[in-house]
TORPA-4810 file (N, C-alpha, C, O; in nm, 3 decimals):
<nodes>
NODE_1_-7.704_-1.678_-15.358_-7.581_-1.711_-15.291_-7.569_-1.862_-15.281_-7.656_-1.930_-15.227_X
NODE_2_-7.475_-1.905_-15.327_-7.399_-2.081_-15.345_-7.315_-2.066_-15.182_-7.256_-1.977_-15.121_X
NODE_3_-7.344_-2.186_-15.163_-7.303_-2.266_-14.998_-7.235_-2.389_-15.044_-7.299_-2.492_-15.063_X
NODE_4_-7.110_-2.381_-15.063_-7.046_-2.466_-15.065_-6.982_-2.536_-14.957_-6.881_-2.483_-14.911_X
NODE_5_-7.037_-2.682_-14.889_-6.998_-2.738_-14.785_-6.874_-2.862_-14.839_-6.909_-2.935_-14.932_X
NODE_6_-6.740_-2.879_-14.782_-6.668_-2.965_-14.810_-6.691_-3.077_-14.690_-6.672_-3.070_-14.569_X
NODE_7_-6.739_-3.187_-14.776_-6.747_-3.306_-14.729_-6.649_-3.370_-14.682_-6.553_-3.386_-14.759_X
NODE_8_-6.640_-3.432_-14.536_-6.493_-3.543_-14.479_-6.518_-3.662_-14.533_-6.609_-3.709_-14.465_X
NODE_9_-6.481_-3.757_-14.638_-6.524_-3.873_-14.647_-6.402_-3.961_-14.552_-6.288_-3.922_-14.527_X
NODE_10_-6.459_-4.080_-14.514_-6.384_-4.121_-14.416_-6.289_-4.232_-14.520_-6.319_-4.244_-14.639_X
NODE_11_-6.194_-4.296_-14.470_-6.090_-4.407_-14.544_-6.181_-4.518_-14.524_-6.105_-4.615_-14.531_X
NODE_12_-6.292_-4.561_-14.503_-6.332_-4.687_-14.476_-6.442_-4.673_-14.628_-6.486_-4.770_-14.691_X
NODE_13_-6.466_-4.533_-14.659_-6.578_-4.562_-14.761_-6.507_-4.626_-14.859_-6.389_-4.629_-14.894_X
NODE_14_-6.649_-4.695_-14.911_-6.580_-4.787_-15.054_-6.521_-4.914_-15.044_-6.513_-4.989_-15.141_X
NODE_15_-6.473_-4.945_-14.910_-6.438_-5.056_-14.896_-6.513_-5.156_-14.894_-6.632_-5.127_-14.896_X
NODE_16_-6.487_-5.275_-14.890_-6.584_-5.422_-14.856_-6.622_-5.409_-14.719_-6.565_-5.346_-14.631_X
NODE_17_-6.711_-5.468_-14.714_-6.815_-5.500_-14.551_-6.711_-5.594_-14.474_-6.664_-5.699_-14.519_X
NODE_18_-6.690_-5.547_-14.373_-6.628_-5.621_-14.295_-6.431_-5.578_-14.251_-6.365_-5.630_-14.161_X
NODE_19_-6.394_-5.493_-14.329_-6.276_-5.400_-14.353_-6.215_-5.336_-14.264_-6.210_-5.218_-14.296_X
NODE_20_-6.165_-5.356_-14.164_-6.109_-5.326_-14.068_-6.014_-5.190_-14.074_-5.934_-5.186_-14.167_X
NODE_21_-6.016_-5.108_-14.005_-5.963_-4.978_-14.039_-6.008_-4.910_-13.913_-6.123_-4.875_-13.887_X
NODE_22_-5.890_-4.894_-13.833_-5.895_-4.754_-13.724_-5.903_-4.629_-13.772_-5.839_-4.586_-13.867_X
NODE_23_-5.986_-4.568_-13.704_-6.048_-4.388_-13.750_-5.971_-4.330_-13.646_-5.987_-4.392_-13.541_X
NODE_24_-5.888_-4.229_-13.635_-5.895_-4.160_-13.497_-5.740_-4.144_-13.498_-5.645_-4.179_-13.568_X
NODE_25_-5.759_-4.089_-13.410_-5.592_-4.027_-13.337_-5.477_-4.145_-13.389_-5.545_-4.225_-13.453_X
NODE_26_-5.379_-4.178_-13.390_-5.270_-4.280_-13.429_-5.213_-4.269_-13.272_-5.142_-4.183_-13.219_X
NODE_27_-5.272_-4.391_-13.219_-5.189_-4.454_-13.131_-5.039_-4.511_-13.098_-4.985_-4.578_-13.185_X
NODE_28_-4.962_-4.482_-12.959_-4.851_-4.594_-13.007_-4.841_-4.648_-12.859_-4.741_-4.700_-12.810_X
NODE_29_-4.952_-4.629_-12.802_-4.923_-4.733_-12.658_-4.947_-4.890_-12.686_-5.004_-4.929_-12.788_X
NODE_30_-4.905_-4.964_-12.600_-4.952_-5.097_-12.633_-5.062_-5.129_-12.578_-5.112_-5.084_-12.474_X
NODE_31_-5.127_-5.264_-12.701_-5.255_-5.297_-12.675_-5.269_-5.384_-12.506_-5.198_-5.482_-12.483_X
NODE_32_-5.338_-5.346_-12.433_-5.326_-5.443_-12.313_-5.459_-5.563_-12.339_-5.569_-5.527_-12.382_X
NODE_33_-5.428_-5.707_-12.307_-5.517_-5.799_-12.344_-5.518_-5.890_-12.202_-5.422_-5.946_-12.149_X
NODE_34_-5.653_-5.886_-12.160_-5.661_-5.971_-12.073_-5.803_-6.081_-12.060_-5.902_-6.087_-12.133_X
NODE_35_-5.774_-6.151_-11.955_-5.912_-6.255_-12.005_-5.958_-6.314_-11.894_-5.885_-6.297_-11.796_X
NODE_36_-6.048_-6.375_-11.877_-6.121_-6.387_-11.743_-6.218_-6.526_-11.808_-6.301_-6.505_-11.896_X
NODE_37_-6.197_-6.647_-11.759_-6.258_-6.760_-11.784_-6.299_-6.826_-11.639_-6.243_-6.818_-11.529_X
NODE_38_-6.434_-6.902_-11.686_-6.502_-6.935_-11.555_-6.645_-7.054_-11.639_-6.708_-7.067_-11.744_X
NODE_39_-6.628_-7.114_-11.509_-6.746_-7.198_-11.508_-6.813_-7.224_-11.358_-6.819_-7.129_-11.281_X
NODE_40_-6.857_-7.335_-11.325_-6.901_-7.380_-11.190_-6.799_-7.428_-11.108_-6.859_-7.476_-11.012_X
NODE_41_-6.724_-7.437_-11.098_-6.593_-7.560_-11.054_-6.470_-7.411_-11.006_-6.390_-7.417_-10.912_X
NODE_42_-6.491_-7.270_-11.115_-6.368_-7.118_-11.052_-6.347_-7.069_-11.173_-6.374_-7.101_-11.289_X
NODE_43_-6.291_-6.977_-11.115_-6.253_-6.858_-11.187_-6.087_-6.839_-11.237_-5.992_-6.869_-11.165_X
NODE_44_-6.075_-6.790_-11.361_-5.901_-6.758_-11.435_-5.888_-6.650_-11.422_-5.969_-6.609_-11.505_X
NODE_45_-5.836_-6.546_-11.368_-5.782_-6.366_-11.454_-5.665_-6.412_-11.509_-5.589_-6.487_-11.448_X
NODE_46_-5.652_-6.387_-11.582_-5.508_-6.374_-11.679_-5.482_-6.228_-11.706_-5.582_-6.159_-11.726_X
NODE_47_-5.342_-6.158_-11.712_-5.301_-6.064_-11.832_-5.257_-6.152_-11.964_-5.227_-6.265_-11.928_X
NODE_48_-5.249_-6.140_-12.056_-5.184_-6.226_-12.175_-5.110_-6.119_-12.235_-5.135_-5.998_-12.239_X
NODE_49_-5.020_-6.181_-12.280_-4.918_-6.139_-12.369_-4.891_-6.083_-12.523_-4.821_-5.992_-12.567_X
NODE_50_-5.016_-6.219_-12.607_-5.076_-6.244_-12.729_-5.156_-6.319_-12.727_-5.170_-6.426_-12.670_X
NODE_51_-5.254_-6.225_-12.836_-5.386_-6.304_-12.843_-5.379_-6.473_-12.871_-5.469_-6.544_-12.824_X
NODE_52_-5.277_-6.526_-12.943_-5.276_-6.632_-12.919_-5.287_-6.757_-12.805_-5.313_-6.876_-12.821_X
NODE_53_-5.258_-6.684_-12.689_-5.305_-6.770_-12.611_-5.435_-6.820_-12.530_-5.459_-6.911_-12.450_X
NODE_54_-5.505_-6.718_-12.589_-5.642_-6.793_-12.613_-5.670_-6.897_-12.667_-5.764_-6.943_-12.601_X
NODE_55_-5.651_-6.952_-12.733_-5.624_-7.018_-12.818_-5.733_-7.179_-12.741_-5.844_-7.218_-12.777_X
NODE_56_-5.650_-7.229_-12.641_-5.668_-7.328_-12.548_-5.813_-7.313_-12.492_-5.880_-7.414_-12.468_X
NODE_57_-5.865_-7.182_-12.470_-5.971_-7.152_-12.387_-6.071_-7.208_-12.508_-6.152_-7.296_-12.476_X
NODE_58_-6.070_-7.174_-12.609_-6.165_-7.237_-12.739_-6.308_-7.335_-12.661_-6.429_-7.326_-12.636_X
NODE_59_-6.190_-7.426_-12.648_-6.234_-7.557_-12.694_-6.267_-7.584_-12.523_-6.356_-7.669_-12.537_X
NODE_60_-6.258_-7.571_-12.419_-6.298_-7.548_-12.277_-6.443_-7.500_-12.214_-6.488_-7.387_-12.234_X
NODE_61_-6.516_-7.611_-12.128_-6.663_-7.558_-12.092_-6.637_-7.420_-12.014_-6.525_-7.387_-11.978_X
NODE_62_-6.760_-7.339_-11.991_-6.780_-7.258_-11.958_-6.760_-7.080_-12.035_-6.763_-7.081_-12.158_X
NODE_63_-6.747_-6.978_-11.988_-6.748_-6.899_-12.028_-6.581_-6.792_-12.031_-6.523_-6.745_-11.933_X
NODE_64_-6.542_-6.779_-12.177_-6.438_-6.680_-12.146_-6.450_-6.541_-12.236_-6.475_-6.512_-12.353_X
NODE_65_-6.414_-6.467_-12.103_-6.440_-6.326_-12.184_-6.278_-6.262_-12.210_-6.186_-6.283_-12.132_X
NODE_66_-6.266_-6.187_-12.324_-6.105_-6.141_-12.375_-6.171_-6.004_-12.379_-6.274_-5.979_-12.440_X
NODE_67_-6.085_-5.903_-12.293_-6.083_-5.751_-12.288_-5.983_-5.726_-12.359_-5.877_-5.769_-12.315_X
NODE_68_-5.980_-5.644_-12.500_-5.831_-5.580_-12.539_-5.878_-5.409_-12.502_-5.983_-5.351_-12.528_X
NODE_69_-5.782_-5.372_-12.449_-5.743_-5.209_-12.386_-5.723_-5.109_-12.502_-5.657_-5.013_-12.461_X
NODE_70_-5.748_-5.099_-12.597_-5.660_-5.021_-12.737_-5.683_-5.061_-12.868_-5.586_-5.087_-12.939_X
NODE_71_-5.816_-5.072_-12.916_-5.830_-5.103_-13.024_-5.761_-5.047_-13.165_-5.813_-5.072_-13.273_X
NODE_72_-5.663_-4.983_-13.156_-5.618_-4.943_-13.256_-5.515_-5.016_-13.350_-5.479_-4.988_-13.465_X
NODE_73_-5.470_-5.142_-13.245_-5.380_-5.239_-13.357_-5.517_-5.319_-13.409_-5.603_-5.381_-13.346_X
NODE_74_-5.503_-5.294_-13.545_-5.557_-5.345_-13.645_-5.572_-5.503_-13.641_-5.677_-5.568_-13.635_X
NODE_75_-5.422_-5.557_-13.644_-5.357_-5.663_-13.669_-5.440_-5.794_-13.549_-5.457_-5.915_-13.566_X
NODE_76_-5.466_-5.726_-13.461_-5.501_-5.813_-13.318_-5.633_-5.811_-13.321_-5.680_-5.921_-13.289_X
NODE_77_-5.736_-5.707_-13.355_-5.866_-5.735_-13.391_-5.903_-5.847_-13.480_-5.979_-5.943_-13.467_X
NODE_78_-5.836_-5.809_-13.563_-5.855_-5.944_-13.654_-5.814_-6.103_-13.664_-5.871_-6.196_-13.721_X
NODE_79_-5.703_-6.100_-13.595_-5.657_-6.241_-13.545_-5.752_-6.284_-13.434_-5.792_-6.400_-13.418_X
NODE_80_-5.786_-6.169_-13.349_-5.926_-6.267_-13.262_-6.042_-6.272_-13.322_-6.107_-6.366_-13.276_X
NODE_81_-6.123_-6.192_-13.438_-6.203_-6.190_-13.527_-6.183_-6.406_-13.565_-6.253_-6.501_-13.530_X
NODE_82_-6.075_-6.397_-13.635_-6.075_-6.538_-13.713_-6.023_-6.632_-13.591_-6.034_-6.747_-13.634_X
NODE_83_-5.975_-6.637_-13.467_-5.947_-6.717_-13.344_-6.123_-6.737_-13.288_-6.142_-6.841_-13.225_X
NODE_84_-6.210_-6.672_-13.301_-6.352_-6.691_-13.243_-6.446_-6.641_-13.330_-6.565_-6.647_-13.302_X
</nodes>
C-alpha cells in the first residue's frame, strides 16, 4: 500500500534570504506604530502616524524602542528594516 502525503509548500520557498512575505490570514486593520525613547535626562511615548518619523530619533543619545501592532503590511517592515 502507497501513502501518498501532499506537501504545503509555503510562497516564501525559493526565494532570496532576506524576502519579506506575510504567511497567514490577510489582514485589513491598520498597522498601529508606536515608540518610546529615553535616556537619563526622561522619557517620550509617542503614537506615530508613519514610520517615518522616526526618522529624527536615529541620530539622538539614548535608547528608542518602535512597537508596530500588525505585522502584516509588508511595506512598513521594510522601510524600518532600511530606516535602522
Amino acid at each position: 500500500m502507497r501513502l501518498f502525503i501532499k506537501k504545503k509548500v509555503a510562497k516564501k520557498a525559493g526565494s532570496p534570504p532576506g524576502t519579506l512575505i506575510h504567511l497567514g490570514e490577510k489582514k485589513l486593520e491598520n498597522v498601529r506604530i508606536s515608540m518610546i525613547d529615553y535616556n537619563e535626562q526622561g522619557i517620550e511615548e509617542r503614537e506615530l502616524n508613519s514610520i517615518d518619523e522616526c526618522l529624527p530619533y536615529r541620530e539622538k543619545p539614548g535608547i528608542t524602542w518602535v512597537n508596530i501592532d500588525g505585522l502584516h503590511d509588508i511595506d512598513i517592515i521594510n522601510k524600518i528594516g532600511k530606516i535602522f
